[in-house]
N, C-alpha and C positions, 0 to 999 in steps of 0.2 A: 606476412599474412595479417591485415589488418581489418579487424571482422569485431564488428560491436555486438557481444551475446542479445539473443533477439529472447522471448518469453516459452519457447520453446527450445527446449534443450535437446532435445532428441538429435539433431544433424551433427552436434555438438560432439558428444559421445561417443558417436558413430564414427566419425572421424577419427576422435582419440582411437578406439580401439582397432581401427582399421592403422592407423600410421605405427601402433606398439606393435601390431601382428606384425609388421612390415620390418620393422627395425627388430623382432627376436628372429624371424626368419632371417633376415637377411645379417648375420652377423656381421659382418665386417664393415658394419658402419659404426657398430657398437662403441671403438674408440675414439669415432669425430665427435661421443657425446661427453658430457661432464661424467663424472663418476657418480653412482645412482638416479643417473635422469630418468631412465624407463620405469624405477619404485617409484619415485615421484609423482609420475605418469596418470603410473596404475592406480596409485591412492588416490591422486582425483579425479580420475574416473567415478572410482568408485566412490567417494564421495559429493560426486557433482547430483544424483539424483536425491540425495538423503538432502543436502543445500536447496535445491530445485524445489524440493518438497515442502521443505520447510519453510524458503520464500512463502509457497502458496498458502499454507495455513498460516502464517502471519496475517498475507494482506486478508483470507478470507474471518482471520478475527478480527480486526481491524475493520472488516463491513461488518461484519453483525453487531459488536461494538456500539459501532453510528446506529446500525437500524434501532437498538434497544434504546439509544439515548434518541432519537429521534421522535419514541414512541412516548416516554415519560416526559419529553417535550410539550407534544401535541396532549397528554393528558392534563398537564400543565396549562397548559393555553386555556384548553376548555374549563377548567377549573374558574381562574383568574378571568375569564370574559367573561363566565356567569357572575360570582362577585360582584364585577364592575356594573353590567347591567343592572343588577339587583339592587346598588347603592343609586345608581343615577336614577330608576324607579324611585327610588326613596324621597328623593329631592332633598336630600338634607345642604348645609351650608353649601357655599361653592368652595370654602377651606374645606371643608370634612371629604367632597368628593373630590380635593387633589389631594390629601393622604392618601384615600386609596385608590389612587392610578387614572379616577375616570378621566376620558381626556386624551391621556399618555398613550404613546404608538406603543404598540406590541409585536413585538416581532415572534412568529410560532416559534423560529426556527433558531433564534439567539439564546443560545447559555446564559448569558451575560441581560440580557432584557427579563428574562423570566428568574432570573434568581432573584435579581434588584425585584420587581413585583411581587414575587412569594414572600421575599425579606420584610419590605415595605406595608403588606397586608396584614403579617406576622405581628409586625413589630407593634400599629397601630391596634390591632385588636386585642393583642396582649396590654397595651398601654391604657387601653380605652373598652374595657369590657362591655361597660353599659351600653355606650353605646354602639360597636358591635351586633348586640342584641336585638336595641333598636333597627338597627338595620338587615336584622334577618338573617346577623352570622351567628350561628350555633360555634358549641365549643368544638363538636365533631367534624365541623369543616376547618376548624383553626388548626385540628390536630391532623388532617389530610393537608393541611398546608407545609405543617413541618413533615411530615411523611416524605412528601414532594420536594423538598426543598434538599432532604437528606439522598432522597434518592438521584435526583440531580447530579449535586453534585459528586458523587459517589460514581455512577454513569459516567460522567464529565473527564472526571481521574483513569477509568479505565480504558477511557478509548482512548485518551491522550498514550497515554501509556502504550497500547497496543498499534496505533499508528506511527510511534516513535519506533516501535521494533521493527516493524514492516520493511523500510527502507537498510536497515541493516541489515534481515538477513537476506534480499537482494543483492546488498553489495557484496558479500560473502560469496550467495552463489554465483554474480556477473566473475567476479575475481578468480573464482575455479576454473570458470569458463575462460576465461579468457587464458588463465596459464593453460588451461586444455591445447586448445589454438597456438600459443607460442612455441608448445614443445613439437604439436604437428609441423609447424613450421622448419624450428631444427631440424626435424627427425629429415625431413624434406631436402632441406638442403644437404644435410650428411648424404644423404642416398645418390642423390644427383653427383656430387663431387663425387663418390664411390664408383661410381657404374659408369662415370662421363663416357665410356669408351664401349657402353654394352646398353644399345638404345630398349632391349628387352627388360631388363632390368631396372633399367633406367626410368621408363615409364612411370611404374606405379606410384613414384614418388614425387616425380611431374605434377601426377593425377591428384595429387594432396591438396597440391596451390591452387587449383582451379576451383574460379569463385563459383560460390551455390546456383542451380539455372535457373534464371529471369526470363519472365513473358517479355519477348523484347515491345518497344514503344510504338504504337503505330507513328508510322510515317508523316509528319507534319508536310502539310499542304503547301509548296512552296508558294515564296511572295511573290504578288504580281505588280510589276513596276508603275507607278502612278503617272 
């Protein structure tokens, strides 16, 4: 039985507990199993929906994550476009407005574009107070620069972080799942060799391997000969 765990696990389980009912009732397939295969079973079972779950709140930190770094992005942007505006108003040298970025593409949405601009703004109006001033930056916008810069990258670390779990505990739950399925499969085959000769019995374990039901395809339009 070769079945790739799909995002719902419920069939999953269902299964499991339907083939363990099948193999305590029906003891005397008990010995075509390894020794302790039905604990094993039962433990992941029961631990496929606490797995399941815990997938889910991964990826569902791992979006909120992005949406918060998404949003001190976009406050970012906003910030760093008015600056820029504000200096190109200014008209000062055409050096003074490539220190600070006028010019330079902006990406909203890049980590990596917006830190190098905050950095960039930071560093020049730290270096160049006066004129700074001249150009309309207050110290209270230099100190929301580092604000932003901190929070950034701070944002930046957690989603990494929270998207790097995501796929792990996935593969924890896919790997439950799937041992789920393998043992249905044994249990399956124990039962069939058992009962080969008592097609009543025999059935339900038949009933194991049959794949989940498909809307079959409509009918493709045969070809007409040219």
């Amino acid at each position: 039985m070769a079945r790739t765990p799909s995002r719902d696990l419920t069939p999953v389980i269902q299964l499991g507990l339907k083939a363990h009912r099948l193999a305590t009732d029906e003891g005397a397939i008990v010995p075509r199993l390894p020794a302790g295969f039905l604990d094993g079973l039962a433990a992941d079972i029961a631990a496929l929906g606490t797995l399941a779950a815990g997938a889910r709140q991964a990826h569902l930190d791992a979006t909120l994550a992005t949406e918060t770094q998404n949003a001190e992005l976009d406050h970012a942007f906003q910030l760093v476009s008015a600056i820029r505006t504000a200096v190109r108003r200014a008209k000062p040298r055409p050096d003074v407005r490539r220190m600070y970025g006028v010019g330079h593409r902006l990406d909203p949405r890049s980590v990596t574009h917006l830190v190098v601009a905050l950095s960039g703004l930071i560093d020049r109006a730290t270096a160049r107070p006066d004129e700074a001033r001249d150009l309309g930056l207050l110290d209270r916008d230099v100190a929301e620069l580092r604000e932003l810069l901190a929070t950034i990258r701070a944002a930046n670390t957690r989603q990494e972080t929270r998207r790097a779990k995501a796929p792990s505990s996935t593969k924890e739950r896919d790997a439950a799942a799937r041992r789920v399925l393998a043992a249905v499969s044994r249990i399956a085959g124990a039962g069939i060799v058992e009962f080969a000769h008592d097609p009543s019995k025999r059935a339900p374990f038949e009933a194991l391997l049959e794949p989940p039901h498909r809307k079959p395809k409509s009918a493709s339009r045969p070809a007409v000969p040219a």
